[in-house]
C-alpha positions in Angstrom: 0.0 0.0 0.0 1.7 3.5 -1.2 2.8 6.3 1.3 -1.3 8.2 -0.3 -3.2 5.2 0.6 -2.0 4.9 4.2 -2.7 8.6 4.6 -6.5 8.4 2.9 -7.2 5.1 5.4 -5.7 6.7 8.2 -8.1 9.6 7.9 -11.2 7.1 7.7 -10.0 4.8 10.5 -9.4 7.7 13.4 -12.6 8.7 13.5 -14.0 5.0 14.5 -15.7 4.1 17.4 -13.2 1.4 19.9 -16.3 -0.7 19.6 -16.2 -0.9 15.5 -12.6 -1.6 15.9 -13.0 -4.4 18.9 -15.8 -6.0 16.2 -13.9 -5.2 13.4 -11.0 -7.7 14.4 -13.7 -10.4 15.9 -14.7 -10.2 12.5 -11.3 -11.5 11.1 -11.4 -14.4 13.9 -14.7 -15.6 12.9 -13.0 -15.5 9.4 -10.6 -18.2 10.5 -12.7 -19.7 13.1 -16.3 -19.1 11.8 -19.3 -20.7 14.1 -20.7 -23.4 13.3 -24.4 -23.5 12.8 -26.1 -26.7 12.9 -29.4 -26.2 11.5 -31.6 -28.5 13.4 -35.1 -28.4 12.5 -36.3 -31.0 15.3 -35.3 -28.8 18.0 -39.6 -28.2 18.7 -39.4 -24.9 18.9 -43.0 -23.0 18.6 -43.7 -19.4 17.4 -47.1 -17.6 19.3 -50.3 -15.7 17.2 -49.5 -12.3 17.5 -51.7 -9.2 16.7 -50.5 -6.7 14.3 -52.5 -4.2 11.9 -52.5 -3.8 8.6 -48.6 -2.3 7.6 -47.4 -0.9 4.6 -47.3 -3.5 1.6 -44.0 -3.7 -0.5 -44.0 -3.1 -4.4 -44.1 -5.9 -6.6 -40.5 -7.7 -7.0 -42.0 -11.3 -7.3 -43.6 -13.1 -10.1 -44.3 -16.6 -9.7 -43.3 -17.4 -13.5 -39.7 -19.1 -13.9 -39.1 -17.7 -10.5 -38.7 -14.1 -11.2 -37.7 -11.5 -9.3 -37.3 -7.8 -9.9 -35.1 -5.6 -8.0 -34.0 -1.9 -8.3 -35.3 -1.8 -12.1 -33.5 -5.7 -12.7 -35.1 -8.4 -13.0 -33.9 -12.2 -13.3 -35.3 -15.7 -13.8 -34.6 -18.3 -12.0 -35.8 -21.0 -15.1 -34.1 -24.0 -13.3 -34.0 -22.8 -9.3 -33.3 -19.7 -7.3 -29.4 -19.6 -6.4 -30.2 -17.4 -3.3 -26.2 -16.3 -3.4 -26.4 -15.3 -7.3 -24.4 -12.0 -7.7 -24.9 -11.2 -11.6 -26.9 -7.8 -10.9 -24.5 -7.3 -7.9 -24.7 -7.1 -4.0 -27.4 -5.2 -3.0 -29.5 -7.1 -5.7 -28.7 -10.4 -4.0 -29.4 -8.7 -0.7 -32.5 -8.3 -1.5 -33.5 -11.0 -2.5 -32.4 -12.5 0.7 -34.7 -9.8 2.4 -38.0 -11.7 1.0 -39.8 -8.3 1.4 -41.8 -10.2 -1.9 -43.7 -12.0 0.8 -45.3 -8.6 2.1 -46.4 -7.3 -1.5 -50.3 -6.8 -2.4 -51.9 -10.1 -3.2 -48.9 -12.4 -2.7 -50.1 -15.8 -2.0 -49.7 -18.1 1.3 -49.0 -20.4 -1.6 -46.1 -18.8 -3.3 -44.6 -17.6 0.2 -44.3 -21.1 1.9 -42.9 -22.5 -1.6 -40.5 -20.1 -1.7 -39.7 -20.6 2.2 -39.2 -24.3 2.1 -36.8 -23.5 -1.3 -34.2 -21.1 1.1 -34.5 -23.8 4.3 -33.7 -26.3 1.8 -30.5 -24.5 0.9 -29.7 -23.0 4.1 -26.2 -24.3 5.1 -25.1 -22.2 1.6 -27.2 -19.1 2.0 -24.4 -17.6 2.3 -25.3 -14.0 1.7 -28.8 -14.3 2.9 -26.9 -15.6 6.3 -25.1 -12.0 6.7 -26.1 -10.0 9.3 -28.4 -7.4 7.3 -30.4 -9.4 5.2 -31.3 -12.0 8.0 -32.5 -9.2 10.0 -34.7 -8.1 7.4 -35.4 -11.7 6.7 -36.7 -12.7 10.2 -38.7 -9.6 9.9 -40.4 -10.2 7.1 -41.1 -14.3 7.7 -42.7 -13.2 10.7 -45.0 -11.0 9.4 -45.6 -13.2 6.9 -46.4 -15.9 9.4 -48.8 -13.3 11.2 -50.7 -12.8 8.3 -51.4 -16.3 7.9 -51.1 -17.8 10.9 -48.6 -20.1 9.9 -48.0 -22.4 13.3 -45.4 -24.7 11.5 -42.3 -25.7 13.9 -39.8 -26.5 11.0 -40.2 -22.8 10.3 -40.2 -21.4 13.7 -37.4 -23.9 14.6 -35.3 -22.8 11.6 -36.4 -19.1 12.1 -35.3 -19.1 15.8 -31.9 -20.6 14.9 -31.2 -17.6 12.4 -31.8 -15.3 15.1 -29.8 -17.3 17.4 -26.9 -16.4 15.0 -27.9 -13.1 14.2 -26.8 -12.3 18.5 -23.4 -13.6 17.4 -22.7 -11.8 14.3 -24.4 -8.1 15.9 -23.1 -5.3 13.2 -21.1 -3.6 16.2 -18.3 -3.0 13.6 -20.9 -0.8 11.3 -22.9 0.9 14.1 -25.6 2.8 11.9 -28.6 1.8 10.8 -27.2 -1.4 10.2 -27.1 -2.2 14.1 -30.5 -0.7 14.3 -32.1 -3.5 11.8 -30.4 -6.2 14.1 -32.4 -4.5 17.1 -35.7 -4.7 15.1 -35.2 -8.3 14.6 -34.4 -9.1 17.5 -37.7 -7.5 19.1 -39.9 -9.1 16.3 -38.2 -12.3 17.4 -38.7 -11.7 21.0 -42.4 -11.1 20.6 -42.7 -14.4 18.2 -41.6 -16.6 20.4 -42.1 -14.6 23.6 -38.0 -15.4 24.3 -36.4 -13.0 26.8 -32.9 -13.3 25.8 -33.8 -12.2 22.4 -36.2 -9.5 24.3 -33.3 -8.5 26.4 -30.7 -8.5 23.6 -32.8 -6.4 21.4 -33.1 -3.6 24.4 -30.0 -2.8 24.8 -29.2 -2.5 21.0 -32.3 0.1 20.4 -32.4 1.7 23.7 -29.1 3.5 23.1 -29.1 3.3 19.8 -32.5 5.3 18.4 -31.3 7.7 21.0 -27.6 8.5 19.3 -29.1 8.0 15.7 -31.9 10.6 16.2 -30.5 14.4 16.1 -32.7 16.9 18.0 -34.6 17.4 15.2 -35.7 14.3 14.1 -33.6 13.4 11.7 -31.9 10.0 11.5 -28.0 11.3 12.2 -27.3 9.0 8.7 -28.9 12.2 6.8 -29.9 11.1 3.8 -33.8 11.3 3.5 -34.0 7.5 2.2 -32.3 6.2 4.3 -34.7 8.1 7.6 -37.9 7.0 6.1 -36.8 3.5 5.6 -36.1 3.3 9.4 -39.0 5.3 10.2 -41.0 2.6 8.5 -39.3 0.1 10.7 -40.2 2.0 14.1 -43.8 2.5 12.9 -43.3 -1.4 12.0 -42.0 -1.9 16.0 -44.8 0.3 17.5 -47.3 -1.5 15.6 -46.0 -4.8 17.3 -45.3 -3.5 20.7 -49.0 -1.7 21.0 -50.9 -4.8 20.0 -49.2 -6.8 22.2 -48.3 -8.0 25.7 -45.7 -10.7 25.7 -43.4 -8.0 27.4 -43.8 -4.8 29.0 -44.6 -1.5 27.6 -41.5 0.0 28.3 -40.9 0.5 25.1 -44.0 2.0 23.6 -43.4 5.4 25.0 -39.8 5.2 23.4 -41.1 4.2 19.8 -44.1 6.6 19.9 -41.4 9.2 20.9 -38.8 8.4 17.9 -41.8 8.1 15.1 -43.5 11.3 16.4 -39.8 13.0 16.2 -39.1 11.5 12.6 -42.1 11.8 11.3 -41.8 15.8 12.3 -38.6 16.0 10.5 -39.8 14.5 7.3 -42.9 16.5 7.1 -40.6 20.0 7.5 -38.2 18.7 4.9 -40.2 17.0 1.7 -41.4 19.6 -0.9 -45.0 20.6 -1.3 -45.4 18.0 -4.2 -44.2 15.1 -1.7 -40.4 14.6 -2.9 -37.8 13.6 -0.1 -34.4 16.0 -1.3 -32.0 13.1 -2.9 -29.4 14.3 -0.6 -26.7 11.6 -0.2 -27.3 8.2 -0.9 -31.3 8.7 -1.7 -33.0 7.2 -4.4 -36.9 6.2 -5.5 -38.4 3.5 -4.7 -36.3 2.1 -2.0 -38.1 3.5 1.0 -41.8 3.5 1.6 -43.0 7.0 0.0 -43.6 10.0 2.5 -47.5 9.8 2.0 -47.8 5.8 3.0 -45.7 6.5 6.3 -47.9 9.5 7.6 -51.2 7.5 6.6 -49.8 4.0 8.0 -48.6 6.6 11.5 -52.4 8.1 11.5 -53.6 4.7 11.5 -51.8 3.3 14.4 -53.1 6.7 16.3 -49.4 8.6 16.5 -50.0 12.3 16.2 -46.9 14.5 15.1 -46.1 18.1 13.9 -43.9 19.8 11.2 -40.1 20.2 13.2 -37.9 23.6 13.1 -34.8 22.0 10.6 -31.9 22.2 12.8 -29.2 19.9 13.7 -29.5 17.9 10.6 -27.9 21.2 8.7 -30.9 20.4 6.0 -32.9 24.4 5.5 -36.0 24.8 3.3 -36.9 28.2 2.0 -40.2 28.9 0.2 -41.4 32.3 -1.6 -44.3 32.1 -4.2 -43.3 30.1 -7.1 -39.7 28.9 -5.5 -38.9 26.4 -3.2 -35.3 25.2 -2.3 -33.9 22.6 -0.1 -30.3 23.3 1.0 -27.6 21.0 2.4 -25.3 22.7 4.8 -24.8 19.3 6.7 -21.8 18.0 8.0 -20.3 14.6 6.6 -22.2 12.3 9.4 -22.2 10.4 11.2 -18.2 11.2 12.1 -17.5 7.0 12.5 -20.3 5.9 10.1 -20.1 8.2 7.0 -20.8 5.3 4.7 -23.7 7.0 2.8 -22.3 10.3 2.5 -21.7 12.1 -0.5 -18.4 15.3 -1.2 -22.2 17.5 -1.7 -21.2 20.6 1.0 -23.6 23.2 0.3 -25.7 21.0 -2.2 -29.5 22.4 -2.7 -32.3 21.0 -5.1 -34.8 23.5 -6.4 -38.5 23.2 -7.5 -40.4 25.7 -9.5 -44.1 26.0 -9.4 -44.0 22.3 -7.9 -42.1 21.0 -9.9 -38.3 19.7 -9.8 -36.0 22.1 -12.1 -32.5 21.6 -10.4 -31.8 18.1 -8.8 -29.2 15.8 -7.2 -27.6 14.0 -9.7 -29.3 11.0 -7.2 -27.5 7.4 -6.6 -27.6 4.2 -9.0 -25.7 2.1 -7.9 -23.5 0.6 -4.4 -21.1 -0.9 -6.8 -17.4 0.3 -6.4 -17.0 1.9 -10.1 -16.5 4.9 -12.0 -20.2 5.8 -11.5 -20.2 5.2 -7.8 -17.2 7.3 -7.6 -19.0 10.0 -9.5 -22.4 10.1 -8.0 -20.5 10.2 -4.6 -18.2 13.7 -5.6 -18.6 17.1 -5.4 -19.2 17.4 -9.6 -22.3 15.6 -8.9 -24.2 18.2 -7.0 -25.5 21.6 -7.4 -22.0 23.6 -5.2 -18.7 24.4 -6.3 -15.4 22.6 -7.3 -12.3 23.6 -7.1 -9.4 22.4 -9.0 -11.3 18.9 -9.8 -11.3 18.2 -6.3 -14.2 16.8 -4.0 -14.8 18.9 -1.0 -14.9 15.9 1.3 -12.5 12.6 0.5 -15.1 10.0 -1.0 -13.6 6.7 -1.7 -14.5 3.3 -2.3 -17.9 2.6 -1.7 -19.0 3.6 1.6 -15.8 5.2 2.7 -14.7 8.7 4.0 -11.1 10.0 4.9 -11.0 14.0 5.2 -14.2 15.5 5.4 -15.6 19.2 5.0 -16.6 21.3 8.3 -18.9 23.6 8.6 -19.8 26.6 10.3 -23.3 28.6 9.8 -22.6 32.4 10.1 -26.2 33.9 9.5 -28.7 32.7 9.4 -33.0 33.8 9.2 -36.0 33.1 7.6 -34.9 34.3 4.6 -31.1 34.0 4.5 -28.6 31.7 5.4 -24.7 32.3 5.0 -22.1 29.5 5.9 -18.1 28.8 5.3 -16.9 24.8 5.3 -13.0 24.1 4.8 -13.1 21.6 2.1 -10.5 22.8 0.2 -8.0 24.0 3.2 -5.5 21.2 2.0 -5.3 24.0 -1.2 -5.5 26.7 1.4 -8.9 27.7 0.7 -12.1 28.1 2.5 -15.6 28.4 0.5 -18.3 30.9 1.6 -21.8 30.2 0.1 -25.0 32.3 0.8 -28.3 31.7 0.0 -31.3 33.9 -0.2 -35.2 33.6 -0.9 -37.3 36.8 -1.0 -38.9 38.9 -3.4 -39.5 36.5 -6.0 -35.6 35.7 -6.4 -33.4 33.0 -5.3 -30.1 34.4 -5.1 -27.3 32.1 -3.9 -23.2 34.2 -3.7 -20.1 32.0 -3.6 -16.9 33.4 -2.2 -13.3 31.5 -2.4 -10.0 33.1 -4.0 -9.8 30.5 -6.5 -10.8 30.2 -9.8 -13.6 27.3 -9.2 -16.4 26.0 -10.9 -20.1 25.9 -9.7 -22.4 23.1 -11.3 -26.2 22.9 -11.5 -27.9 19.9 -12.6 -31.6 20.5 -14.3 -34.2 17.8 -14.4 -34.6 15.7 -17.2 -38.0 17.3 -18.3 -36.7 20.6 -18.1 -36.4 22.5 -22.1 -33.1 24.9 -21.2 -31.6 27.5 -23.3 -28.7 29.7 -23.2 -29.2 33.6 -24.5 -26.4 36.3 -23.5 -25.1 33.9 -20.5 -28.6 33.5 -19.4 -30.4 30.0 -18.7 -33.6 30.3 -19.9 -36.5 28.0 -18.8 -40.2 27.8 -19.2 -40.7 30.1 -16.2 -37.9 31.3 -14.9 -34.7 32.6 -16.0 -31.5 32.5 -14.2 -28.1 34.9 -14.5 -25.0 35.1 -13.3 -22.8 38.0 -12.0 -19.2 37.3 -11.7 -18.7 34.5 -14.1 -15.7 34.2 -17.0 -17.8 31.6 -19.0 -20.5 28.9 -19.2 -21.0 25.8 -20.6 -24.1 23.6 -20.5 -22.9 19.3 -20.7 -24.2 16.6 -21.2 -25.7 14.8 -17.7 -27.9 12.5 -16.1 -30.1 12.4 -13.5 -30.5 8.9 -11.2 -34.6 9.0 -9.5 -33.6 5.3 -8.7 -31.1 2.7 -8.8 -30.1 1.5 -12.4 -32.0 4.6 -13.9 -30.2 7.0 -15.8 -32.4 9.6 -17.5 -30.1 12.0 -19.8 -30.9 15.6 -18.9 -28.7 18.4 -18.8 -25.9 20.2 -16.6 -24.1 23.6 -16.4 -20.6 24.7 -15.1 -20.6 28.3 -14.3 -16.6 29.0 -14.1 -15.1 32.1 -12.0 -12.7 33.5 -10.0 -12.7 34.7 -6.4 -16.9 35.8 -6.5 -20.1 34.1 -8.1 -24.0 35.3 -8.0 -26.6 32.6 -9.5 -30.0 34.8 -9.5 -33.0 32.5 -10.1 -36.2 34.9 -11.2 
């Protein structure tokens, strides 16, 4: 490994919790000494009825025709049997479809679930992937309510069932922290209440009790900040309430602590979607991943929580509004400091809609994938801020991985007007100072570095742009620039979801020292 490398993992490693790196080298034990499971379906063990209203149905991903299965806009058949480890779409793909989410879609039969059940027990020992830590939490999850639904009292299932959670305590995602750990929690407590089992009860208390408490800022944002990634664990506390409230196999010591968390979340959300229902695709954020904003508050109003908008604070997400504008902005630090793994180089990103409608968007996330376009999608070219000398603002790299990382520090800030400085660049001796301003019908944002730099702006796809005397032109709204040597509009994309590109077009605004965008 060269002299750069060492520095670049050095930077990512010191900001790790002791506990990650205690886990971290259990993890390279187990890898010589892994534990042995033996999967012992006569063991007797019995799951219990449990009450639980109607949640949120998944989309469609199953299709019980040469075993097809269709995941983040690829689908595969499996003519001649599923391979539950088969990586040819990558990863996450195989992930989930070791999260059998399938079995919670609209209309899925008791038929097709338990067929497709008895097809992954009968394969167990080389589940491989599916025997990870993440998807068998999502797994146990979903069999369960599954099992609810239709009252499935079978004890080869609950015996195998019980034995996967049984691992899950021994493989706990300690080294990841995150939302990661919290899934394992959730299991555990689904698991708890399924077979009434105090360890797993106990076990699953002293993830989430600490846990929802560090990875909820003050207001109500999951600390992970990236809006997909909050309302997918949202749905999973409004998923806990549910089971906790229409139950009694334990106390109700935890209610108040869920009804708490969802209230705070759902708060957050509601102050940051726009008015047409969008979640900002700030960080790693994509469509149809997460349960849309409108099924959450409808699935929280039937399980009787109540909820108002929060004041945007700690997450460093603002919203402006003024008549026909409305902008999110980003002025977030990379966060968590030990789990940054879904954070993109976006300091002093924004998205902007027009008349409710998107007209300047996050370039969005396609893929997990370490390649070219995961390395894109993750730097500061990607996103509506500046770039200096082809550099990101924060180091991205790899995957999930962040070394040096911008700070920030708000200097004004008021209804209308916010003004903040992050030091990026300071390895080029260079700080960037970007305001941004909604009254009067304008949207005026001023960048400040002594450097010639480059903003970007990235318009949606279904936006018609021209360029007359250095000014954009759009259906309603026109915007200028003060302070800038040239312009050029590229060739770009925009990613709503994973594996969907939609060509659309971008702009780099190149200056030197001062820049004034004037949306009107």
């Amino acid at each position: 490994m060269g002299r750069c490398k060492m520095i670049t993992l050095y930077r990512t490693l010191r900001y790790l919790k002791p506990v990650q790196l205690l886990y971290r080298g259990k993890l390279v034990l187990f890898h010589f000494f892994p534990i042995k499971v033996k999967w012992d379906e006569y063991r007797q063990i019995t799951g219990h009825d449990l009450c639980f209203e109607n949640s949120i149905s998944f989309t469609d991903s199953y299709i019980n025709f040469n075993s097809t299965f269709s995941f983040l806009n690829l689908s595969h058949s499996f003519s001649s049997g599923i391979d539950w480890n088969w990586l040819g779409y990558g990863k996450l793909w195989t992930y989930n479809l070791n999260y059998f989410e399938y079995l919670n879609q609209e209309n899925f039969s008791r038929e097709d679930g338990i067929a497709l059940i008895n097809d992954f027990l009968n394969q167990l020992p080389s589940c491989s992937v599916g025997l990870e830590p993440y998807p068998l939490s999502l797994r146990c999850v979903n069999w369960i309510r599954f099992f609810i639904k239709y009252k499935l009292n079978d004890k080869k299932y609950d015996t195998l069932l019980f034995q996967q959670l049984e691992l899950l305590t021994h493989r706990l995602e300690y080294h990841l922290l995150g939302n990661h750990l919290l899934e394992n929690g959730f299991a555990l407590l689904f698991g708890a209440y399924y077979f009434n089992n105090n360890d797993f009860y106990q076990k699953a208390k002293s993830i989430l009790l600490p846990e929802l408490k560090e990875q909820t800022l003050a207001d109500g944002a999951n600390f992970e900040l990236s809006p997909m990634y909050h309302c997918i664990m949202l749905f999973r506390m409004l998923d806990c309430y549910n089971l906790i409230k229409c139950n009694s196999s334990f106390s109700k010591e935890l209610l108040p602590v869920f009804e708490r968390q969802c209230s705070e979340m759902l708060g957050w959300i509601n102050a940051l979607i726009f008015d047409n229902g969008d979640i900002p695709l700030f960080n790693d954020a994509a469509f149809k991943v997460a349960p849309n904003v409108v099924s959450l508050f409808d699935y929280a109003n039937r399980l009787g929580l109540s909820y108002e908008k929060k004041k945007l604070g700690d997450s460093g997400y603002r919203k402006f509004t003024d008549g026909r504008f409305e902008a999110v902005i980003d002025v977030a630090k990379v966060g968590p400091d030990y789990q940054p793994g879904h954070a993109h180089a976006d300091t002093f990103n924004f998205e902007l809609h027009v008349n409710n409608r998107p007209v300047i968007v996050d370039t969005g996330t396609s893929t997990y994938e370490v390649n070219q376009t995961r390395f894109y999608e993750r730097s500061t070219a990607a996103h509506n801020t500046v770039v200096v000398h082809d550099s990101n603002s924060s180091e991205v790299w790899a995957g999930h991985r962040v070394g040096r990382r911008a700070s920030v520090t708000i200097l004004e800030e008021t209804t209308d007007r916010l003004v903040a400085i992050h030091d990026g660049y300071v390895s080029k001796n260079l700080k960037h100072t970007r305001s941004f301003e909604m009254k009067d019908g304008f949207y005026t944002i001023f960048d400040s570095i002594t450097s010639e730099a480059v903003a970007y702006l990235h318009f949606h796809p279904s936006e018609k742009i021209k360029m007359e005397k250095e000014v954009i032109i759009g259906s309603d709204y026109h915007v200028k620039f003060i302070g800038a040597d040239s312009i050029e509009l590229f060739e770009s994309y925009y990613a709503p979801e994973f594996n969907k590109k939609i060509p659309s077009i971008g702009v780099r605004i190149y200056f030197k020292n001062k820049l004034q965008t004037i949306f009107g």
